[in-house]
One Martini backbone bead per residue (centre of mass of N, CA, C, O) as a GRO file, in nm:
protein
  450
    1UNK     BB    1   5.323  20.897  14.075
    2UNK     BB    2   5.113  20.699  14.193
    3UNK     BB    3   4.968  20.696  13.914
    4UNK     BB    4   5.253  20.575  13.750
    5UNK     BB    5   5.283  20.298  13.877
    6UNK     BB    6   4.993  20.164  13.858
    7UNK     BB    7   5.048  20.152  13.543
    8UNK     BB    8   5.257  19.987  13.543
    9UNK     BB    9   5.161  19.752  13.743
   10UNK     BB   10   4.927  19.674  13.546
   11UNK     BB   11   5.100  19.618  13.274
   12UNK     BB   12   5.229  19.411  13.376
   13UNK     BB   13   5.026  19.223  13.452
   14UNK     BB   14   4.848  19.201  13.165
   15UNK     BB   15   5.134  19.105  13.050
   16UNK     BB   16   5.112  18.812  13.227
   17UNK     BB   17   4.799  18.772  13.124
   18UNK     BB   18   4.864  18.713  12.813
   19UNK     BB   19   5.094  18.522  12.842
   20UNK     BB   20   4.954  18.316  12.959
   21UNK     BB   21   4.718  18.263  12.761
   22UNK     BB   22   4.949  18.109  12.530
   23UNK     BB   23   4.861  17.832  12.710
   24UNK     BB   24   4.525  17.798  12.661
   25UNK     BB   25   4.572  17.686  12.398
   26UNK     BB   26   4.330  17.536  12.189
   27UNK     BB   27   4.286  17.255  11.988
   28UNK     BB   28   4.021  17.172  11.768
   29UNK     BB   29   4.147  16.871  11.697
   30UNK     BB   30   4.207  16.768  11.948
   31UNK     BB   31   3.926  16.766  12.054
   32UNK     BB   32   3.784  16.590  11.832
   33UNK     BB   33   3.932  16.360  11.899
   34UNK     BB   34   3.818  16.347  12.192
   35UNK     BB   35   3.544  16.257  12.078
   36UNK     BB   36   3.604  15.996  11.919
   37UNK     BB   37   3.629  15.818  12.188
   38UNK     BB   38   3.504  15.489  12.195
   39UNK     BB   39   3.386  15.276  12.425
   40UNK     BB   40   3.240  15.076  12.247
   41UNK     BB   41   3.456  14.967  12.104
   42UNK     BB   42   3.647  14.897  12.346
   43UNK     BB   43   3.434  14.650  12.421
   44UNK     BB   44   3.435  14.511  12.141
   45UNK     BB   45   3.752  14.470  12.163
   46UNK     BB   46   3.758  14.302  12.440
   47UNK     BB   47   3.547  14.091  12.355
   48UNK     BB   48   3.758  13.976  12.161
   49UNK     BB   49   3.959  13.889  12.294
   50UNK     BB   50   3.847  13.696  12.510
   51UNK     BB   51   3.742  13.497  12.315
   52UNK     BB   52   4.057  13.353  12.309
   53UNK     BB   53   4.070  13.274  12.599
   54UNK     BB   54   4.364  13.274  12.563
   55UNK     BB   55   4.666  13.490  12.595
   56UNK     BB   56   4.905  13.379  12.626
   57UNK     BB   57   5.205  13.368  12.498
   58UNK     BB   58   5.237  12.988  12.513
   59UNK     BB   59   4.999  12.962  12.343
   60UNK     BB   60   4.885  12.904  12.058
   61UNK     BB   61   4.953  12.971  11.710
   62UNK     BB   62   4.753  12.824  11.506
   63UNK     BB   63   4.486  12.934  11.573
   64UNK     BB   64   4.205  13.123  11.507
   65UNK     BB   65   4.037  13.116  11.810
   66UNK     BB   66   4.276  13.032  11.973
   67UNK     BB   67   4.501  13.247  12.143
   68UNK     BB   68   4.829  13.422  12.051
   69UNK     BB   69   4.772  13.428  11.728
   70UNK     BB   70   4.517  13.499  11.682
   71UNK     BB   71   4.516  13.788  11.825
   72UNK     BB   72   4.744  13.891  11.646
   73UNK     BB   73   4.572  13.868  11.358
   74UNK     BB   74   4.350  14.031  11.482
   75UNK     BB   75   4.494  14.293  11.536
   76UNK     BB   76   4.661  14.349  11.261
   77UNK     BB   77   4.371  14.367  11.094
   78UNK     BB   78   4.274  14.644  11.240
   79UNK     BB   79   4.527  14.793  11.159
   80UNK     BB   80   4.435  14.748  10.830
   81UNK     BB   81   4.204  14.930  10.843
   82UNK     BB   82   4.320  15.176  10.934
   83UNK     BB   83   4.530  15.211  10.682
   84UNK     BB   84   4.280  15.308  10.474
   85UNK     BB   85   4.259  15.602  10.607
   86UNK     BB   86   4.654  15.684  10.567
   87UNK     BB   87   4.776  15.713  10.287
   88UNK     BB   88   5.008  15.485  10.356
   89UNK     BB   89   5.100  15.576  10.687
   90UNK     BB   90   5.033  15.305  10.754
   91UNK     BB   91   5.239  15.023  10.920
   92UNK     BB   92   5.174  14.621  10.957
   93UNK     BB   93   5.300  14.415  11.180
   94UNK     BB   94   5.466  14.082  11.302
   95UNK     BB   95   5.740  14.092  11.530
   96UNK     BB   96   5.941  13.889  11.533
   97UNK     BB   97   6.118  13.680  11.820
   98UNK     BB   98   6.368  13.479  11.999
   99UNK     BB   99   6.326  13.332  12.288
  100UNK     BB  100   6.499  13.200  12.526
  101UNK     BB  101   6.552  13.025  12.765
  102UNK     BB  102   6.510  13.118  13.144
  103UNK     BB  103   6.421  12.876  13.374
  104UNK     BB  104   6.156  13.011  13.409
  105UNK     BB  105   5.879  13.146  13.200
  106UNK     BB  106   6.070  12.993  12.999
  107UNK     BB  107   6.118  12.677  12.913
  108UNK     BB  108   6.152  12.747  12.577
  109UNK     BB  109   6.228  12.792  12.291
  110UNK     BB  110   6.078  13.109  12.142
  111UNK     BB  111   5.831  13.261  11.950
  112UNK     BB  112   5.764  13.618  11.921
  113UNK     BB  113   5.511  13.862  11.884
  114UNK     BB  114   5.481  14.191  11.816
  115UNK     BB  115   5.224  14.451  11.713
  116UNK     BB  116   5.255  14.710  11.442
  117UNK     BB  117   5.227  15.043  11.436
  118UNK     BB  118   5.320  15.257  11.159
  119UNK     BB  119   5.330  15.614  11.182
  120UNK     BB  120   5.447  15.815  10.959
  121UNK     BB  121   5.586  16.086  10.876
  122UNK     BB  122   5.602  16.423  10.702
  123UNK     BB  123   5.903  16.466  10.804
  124UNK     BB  124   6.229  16.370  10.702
  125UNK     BB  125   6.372  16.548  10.915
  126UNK     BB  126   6.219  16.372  11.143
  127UNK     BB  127   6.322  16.121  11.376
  128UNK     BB  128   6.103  16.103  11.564
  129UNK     BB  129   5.936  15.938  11.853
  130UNK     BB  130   5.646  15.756  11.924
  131UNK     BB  131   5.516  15.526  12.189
  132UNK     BB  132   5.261  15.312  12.233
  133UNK     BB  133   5.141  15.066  12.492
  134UNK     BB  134   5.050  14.724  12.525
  135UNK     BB  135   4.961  14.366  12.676
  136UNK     BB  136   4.843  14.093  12.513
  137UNK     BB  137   4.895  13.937  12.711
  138UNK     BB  138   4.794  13.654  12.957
  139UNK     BB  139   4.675  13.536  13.303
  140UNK     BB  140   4.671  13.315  13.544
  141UNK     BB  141   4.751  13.202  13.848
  142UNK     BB  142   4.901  13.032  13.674
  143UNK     BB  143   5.155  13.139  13.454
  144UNK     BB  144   5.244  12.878  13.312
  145UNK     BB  145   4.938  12.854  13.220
  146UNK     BB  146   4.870  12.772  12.862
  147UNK     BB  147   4.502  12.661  12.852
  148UNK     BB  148   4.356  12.840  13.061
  149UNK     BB  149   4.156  13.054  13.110
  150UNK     BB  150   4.262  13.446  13.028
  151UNK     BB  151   4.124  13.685  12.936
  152UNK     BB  152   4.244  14.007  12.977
  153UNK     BB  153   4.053  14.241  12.985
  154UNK     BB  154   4.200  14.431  13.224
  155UNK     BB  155   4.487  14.255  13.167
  156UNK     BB  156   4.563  14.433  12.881
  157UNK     BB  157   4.304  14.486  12.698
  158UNK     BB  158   4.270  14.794  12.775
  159UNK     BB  159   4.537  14.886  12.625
  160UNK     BB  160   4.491  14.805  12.371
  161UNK     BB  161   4.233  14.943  12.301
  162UNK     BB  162   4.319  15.179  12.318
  163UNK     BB  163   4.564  15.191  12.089
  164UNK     BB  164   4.362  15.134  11.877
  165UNK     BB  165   4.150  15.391  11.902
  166UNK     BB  166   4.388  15.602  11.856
  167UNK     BB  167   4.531  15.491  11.578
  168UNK     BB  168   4.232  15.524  11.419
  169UNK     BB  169   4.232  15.861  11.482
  170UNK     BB  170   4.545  15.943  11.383
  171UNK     BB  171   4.585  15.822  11.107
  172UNK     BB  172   4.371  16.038  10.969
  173UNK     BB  173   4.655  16.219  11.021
  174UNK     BB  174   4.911  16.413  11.052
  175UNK     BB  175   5.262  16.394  11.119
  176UNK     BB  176   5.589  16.468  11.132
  177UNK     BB  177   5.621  16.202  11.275
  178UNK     BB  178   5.683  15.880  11.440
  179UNK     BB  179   5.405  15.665  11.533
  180UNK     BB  180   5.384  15.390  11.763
  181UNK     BB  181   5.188  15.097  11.785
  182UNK     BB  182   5.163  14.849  12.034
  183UNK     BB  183   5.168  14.507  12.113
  184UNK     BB  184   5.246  14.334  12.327
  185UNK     BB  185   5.478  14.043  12.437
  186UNK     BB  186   5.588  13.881  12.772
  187UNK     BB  187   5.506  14.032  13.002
  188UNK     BB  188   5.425  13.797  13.225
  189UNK     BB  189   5.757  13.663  13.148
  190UNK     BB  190   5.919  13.923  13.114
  191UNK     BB  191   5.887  14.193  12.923
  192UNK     BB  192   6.024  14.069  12.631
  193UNK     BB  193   5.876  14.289  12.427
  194UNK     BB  194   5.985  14.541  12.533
  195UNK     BB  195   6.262  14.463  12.492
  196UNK     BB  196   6.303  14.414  12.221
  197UNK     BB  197   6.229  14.720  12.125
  198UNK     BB  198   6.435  14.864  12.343
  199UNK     BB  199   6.684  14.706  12.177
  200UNK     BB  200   6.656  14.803  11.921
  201UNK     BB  201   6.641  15.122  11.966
  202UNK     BB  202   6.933  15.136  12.063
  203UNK     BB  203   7.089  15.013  11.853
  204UNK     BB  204   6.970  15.216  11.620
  205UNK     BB  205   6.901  15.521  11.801
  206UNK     BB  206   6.645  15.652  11.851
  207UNK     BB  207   6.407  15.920  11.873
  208UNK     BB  208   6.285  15.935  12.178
  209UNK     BB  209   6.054  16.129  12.322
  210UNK     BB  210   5.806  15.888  12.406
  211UNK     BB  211   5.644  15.649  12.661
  212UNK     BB  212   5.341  15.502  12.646
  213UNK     BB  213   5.223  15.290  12.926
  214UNK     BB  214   4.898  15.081  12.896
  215UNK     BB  215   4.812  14.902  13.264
  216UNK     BB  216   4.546  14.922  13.343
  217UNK     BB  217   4.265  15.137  13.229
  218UNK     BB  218   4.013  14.992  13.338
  219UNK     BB  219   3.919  14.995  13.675
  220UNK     BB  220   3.714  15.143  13.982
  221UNK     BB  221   3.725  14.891  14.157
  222UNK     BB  222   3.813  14.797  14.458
  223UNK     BB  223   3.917  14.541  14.678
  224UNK     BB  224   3.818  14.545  15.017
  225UNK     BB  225   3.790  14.894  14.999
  226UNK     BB  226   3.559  14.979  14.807
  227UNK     BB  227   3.671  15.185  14.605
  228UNK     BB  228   3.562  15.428  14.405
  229UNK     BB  229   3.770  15.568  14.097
  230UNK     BB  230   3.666  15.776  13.792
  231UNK     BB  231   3.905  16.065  13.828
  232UNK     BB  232   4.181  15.890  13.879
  233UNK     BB  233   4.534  15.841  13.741
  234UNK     BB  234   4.815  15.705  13.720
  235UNK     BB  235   5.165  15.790  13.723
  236UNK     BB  236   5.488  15.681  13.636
  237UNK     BB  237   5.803  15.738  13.736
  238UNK     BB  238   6.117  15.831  13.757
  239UNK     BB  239   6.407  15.950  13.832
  240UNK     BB  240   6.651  15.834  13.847
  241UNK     BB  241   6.838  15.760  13.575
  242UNK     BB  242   6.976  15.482  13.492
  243UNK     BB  243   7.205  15.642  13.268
  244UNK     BB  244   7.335  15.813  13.445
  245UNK     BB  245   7.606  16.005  13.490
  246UNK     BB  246   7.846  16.157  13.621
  247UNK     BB  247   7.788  16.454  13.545
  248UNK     BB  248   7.454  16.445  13.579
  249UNK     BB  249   7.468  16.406  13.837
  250UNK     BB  250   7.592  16.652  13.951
  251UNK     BB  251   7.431  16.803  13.897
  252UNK     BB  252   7.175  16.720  14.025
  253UNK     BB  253   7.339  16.765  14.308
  254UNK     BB  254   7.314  17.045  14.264
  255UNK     BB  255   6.998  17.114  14.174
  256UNK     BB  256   6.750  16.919  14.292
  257UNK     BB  257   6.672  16.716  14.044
  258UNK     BB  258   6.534  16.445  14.116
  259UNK     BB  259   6.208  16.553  14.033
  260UNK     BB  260   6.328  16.626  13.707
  261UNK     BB  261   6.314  16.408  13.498
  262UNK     BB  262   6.234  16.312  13.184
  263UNK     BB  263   5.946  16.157  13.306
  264UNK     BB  264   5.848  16.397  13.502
  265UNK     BB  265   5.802  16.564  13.271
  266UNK     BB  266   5.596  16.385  13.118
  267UNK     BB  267   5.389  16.344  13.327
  268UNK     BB  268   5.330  16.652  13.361
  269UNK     BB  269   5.236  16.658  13.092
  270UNK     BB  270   4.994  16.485  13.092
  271UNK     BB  271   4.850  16.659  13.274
  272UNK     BB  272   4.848  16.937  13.132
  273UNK     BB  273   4.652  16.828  12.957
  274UNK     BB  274   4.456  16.735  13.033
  275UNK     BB  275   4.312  16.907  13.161
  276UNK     BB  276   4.244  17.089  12.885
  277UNK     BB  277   4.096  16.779  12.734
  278UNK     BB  278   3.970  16.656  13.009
  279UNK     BB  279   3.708  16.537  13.170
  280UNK     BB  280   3.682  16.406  13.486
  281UNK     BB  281   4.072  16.382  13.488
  282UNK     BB  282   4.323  16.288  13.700
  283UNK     BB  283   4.682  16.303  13.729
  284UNK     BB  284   4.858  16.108  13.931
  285UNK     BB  285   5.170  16.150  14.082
  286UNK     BB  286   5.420  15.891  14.095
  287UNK     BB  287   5.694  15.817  14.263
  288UNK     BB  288   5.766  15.568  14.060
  289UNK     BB  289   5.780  15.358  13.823
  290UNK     BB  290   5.615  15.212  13.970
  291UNK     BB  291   5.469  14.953  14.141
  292UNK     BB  292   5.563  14.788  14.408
  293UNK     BB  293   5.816  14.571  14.320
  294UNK     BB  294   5.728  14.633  14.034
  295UNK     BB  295   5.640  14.640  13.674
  296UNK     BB  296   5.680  14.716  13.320
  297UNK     BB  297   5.717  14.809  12.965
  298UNK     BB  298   5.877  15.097  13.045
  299UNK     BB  299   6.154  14.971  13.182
  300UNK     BB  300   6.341  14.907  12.914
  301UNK     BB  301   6.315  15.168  12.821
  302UNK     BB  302   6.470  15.313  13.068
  303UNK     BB  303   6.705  15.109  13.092
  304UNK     BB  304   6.792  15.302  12.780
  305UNK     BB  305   6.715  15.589  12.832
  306UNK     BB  306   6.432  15.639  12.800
  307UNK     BB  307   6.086  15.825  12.781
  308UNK     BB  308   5.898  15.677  13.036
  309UNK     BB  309   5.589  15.580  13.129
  310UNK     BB  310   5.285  15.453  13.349
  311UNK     BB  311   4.940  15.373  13.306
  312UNK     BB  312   4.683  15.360  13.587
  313UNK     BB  313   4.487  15.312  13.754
  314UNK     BB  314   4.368  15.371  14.093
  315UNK     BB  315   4.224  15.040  14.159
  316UNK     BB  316   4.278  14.747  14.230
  317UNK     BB  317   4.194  14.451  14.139
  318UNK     BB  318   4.219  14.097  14.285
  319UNK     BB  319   3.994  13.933  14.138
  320UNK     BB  320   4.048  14.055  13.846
  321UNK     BB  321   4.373  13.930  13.872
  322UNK     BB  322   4.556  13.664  13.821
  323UNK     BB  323   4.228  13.492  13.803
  324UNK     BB  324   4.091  13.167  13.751
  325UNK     BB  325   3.770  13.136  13.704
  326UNK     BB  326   3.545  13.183  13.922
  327UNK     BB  327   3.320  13.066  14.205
  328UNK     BB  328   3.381  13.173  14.560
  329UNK     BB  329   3.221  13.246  14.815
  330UNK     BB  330   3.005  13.462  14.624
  331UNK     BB  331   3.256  13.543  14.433
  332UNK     BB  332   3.383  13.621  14.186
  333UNK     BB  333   3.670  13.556  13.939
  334UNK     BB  334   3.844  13.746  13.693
  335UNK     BB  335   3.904  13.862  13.400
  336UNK     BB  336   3.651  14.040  13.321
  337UNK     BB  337   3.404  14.282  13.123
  338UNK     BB  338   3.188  14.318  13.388
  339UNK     BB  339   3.418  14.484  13.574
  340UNK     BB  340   3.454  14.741  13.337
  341UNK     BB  341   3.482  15.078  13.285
  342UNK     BB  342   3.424  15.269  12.987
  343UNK     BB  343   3.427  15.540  13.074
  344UNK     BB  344   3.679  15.556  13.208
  345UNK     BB  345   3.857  15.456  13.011
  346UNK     BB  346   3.824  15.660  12.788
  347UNK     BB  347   3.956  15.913  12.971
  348UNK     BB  348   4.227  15.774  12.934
  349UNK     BB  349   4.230  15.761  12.650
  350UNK     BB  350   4.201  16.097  12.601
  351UNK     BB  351   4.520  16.142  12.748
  352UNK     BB  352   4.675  15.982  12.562
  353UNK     BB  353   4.544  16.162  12.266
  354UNK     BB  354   4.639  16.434  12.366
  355UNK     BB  355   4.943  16.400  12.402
  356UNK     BB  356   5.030  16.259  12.154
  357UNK     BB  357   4.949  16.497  11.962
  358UNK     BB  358   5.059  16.733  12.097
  359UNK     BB  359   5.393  16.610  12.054
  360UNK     BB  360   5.329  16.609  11.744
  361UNK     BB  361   5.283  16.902  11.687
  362UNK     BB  362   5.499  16.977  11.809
  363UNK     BB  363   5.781  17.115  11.840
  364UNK     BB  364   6.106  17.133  11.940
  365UNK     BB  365   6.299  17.158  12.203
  366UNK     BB  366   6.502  17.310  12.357
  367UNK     BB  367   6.825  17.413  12.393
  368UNK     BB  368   7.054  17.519  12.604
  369UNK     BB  369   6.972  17.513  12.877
  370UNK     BB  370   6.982  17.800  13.152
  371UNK     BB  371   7.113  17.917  13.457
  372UNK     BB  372   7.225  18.174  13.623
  373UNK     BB  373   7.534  18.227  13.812
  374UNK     BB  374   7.698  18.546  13.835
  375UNK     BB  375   7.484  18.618  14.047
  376UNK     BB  376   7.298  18.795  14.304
  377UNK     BB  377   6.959  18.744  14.341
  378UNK     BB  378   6.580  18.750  14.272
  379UNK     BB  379   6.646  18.680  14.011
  380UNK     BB  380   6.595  18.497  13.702
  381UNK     BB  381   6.829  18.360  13.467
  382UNK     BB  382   6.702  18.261  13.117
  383UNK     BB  383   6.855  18.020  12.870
  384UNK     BB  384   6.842  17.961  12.499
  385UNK     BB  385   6.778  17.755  12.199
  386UNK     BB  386   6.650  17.668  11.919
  387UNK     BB  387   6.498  17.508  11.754
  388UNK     BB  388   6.495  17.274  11.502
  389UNK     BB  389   6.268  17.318  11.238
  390UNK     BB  390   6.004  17.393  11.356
  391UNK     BB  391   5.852  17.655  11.424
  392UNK     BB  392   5.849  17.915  11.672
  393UNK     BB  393   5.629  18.100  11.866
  394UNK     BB  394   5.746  18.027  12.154
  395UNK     BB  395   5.769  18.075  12.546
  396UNK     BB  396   5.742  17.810  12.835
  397UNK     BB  397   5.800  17.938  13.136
  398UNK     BB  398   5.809  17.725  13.421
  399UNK     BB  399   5.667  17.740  13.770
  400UNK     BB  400   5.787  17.582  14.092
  401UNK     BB  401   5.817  17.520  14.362
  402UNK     BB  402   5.989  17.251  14.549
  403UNK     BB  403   5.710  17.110  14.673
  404UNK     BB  404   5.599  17.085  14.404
  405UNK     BB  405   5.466  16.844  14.162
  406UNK     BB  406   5.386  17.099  13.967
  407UNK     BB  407   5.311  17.325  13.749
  408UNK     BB  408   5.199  17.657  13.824
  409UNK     BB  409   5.335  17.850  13.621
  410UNK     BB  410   5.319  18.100  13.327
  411UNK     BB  411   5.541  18.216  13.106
  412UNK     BB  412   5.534  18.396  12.811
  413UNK     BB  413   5.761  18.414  12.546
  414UNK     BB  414   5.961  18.511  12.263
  415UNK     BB  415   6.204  18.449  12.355
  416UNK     BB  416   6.575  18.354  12.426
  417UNK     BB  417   6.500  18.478  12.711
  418UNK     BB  418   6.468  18.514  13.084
  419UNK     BB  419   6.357  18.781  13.344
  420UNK     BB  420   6.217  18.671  13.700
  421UNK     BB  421   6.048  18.720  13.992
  422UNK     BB  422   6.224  18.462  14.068
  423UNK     BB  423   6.378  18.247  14.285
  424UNK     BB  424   6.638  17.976  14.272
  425UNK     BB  425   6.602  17.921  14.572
  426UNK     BB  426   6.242  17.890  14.559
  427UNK     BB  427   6.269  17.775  14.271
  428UNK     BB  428   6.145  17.582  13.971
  429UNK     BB  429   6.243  17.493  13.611
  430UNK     BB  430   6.122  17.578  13.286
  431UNK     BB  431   6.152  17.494  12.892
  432UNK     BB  432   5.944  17.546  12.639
  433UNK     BB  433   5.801  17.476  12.341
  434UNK     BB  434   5.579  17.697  12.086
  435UNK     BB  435   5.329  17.698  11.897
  436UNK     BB  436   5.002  17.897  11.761
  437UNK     BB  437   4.808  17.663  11.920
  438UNK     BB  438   5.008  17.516  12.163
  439UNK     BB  439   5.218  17.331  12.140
  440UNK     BB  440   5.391  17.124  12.306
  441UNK     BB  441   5.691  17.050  12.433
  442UNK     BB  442   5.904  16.941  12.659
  443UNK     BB  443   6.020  16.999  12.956
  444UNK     BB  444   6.381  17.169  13.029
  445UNK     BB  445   6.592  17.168  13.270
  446UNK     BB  446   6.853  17.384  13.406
  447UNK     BB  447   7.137  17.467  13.408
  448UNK     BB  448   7.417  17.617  13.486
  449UNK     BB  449   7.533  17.951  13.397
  450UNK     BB  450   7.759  18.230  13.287
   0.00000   0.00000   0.00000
């Protein structure tokens, strides 16, 4: 008898590390995209951003060599170059609208303009969209002054290079759905590019499954604490959903699931993707939308009820940052890019490409999530409903303590059920879609089910 316990006990025990096993699985297509991410190109893009002297909003849009206007069609044209190589799947324009005077950083009824470029996808059938931003336009020390040079080689040069390298990579693959890849304008004036396009967003309908803005993310050192830090970058997550409902609340505060919104479970995704495709860079989970008491271009995006997130270097210079260029008391100031580091900037872009990527070649999440509460036991009964759409492969069961910011275990099941030996009083739970791959979709919370 003891001799058959073991044996089953191992079998068991073997049985879920072969299930782990499936959840390890990496593309190597997906492997080669973050190999081609190269550096050099994205220092080459960021010193032609700053030839452009300022990229206000608000600066010249007549002239072809300075201003917001040039760089607006010198990045136009490199994604035109880039969709020769898209069979016809990528389209670029310069989306014109109109922002009234706000008496504030607008002064005057202006005309501005988001660069997009928009990878069509190749099932007609699948709505979904992802979406990546930067935010183009810069400023120096007075937001206002829109004729001083504002270099904006890391703030936010660093964020459009990254997407144009994405993007260079990334056209020249299919994927199911629809990536865009953004450079936002009037991010300094008030986040206007980016509200522009998620009130279109929302009115149009998008499925949009996730947005990621990265804004200042080549910069590995800090000023005054001198700390160098070029293998941690931040993502920003939101917790309670602005558009919560009154229903969603309710379950939200029956299961302690403030720390599970759809934001938070996107950055945990983007964390366990770069660990598996991205060598020597951790992403912290900061909980909190943004940095303390600013925003960036992802706020109106969650403020109409979408998935985004928001990657962030992980120690910023203030010498570098909103100022003048100036040499003063023996220090430098400006966001110049001889102060950034482009070996850390690949690796954000290389996890920002990797996240993009899983998501793209994933199924469509579970839907009809639930866990059962018909009884009490030490076992959590898990149920869900398959999606439409892409075959499934399989799915994985997501387990982490309460305490713990990320998951720690991973179950993969074949059915759309399972029972696992972890009670629901003392772990929290989430359930993927993947394919034999390996892609996952975004991990969906369980709420309670009879």
């Amino acid at each position: 008898m003891k001799i058959l316990s073991f044996v089953f006990i191992f079998t068991i025990g073997l049985s879920f590390q072969i299930s782990n096993a499936q959840t390890t699985i990496s593309d190597p297509e997906i492997k080669k995209m973050v190999s081609e991410v190269s550096a050099t190109n994205m220092e080459a893009t960021i010193n032609k951003l700053v030839s452009f002297g300022t990229r206000h909003t608000l600066s010249d849009t007549k002239s072809n060599t300075r201003g917001i206007g040039a760089a607006q069609r010198w990045v136009k044209a490199e994604f035109d170059k880039y969709a020769l190589a898209s069979n016809g799947r990528l389209t670029v324009k310069i989306d014109y609208f109109t922002v009234k005077a706000d008496g504030k950083r607008i002064v005057t009824d202006s005309q501005l303009g988001n660069v997009m470029a928009t990878l069509k996808g190749t099932d007609p059938t699948d709505d979904r969209v992802l979406i990546i931003s930067g935010h183009l336009d810069s400023r120096a020390t007075d937001v206002m002054n829109t004729t001083i040079d504002a270099p904006g080689a890391n703030d936010d040069g660093s964020g459009v290079a990254a997407l144009m390298e994405i993007s260079r990579i990334m056209c020249r693959r299919e994927f199911p759905f629809t990536i865009i890849f953004v450079a936002v304008v009037g991010e300094e004036q008030g986040l206007y590019g980016a509200k522009h396009l998620a009130d279109q967003a929302k009115t149009e309908n998008w499925n949009i499954v996730a947005m990621l803005n990265n804004d200042m993310i080549g910069n590995s050192l800090s000023n005054g604490t001198g700390l160098r830090d070029n293998i941690n970058v931040r993502v920003f997550s939101e917790t309670i959903p602005y558009l919560e409902t009154e229903a969603e609340a309710k379950i939200r505060k029956a299961t302690n699931r403030e720390n599970d919104s759809p934001s938070r479970q996107l950055a945990r995704y983007i964390k366990s993707t770069t660990n598996q495709y991205v060598d020597q860079l951790n992403i912290q989970l900061v909980y909190r939308n943004d940095r303390f008491l600013r925003g960036g271009d992802h706020t109106p995006f969650s403020q109409n009820g979408f998935t985004a997130v928001r990657l962030c270097e992980m120690n910023e210079n203030y010498n570098h940052q909103h100022q003048d260029v100036r040499f003063e008391n023996g220090t430098q100031y400006g966001d110049l890019p001889e102060f950034m580091d482009f070996e850390y900037m690949r690796k954000v872009t290389c996890a920002n490409l990797a996240s993009l990527s899983n998501l793209g070649w994933a199924p469509k999440a579970p839907t009809n999530v639930g866990i059962k509460i018909n009884e009490l036991t030490n076992f959590s009964d898990l149920v869900w409903t398959a999606p439409e759409g892409k075959k499934v492969y399989g799915y994985n069961v997501l387990i982490r303590e309460t305490s713990s910011s990320h998951w720690e275990k991973t179950v993969f099941v074949k059915n759309t059920t399972a029972t696992i030996p972890y009670s629901k009083d003392n772990y929290f739970f989430a359930i993927q879609s993947i394919d034999e791959l390996g892609h996952a979709s975004l991990p969906v919370f369980p709420i309670p089910m009879k």
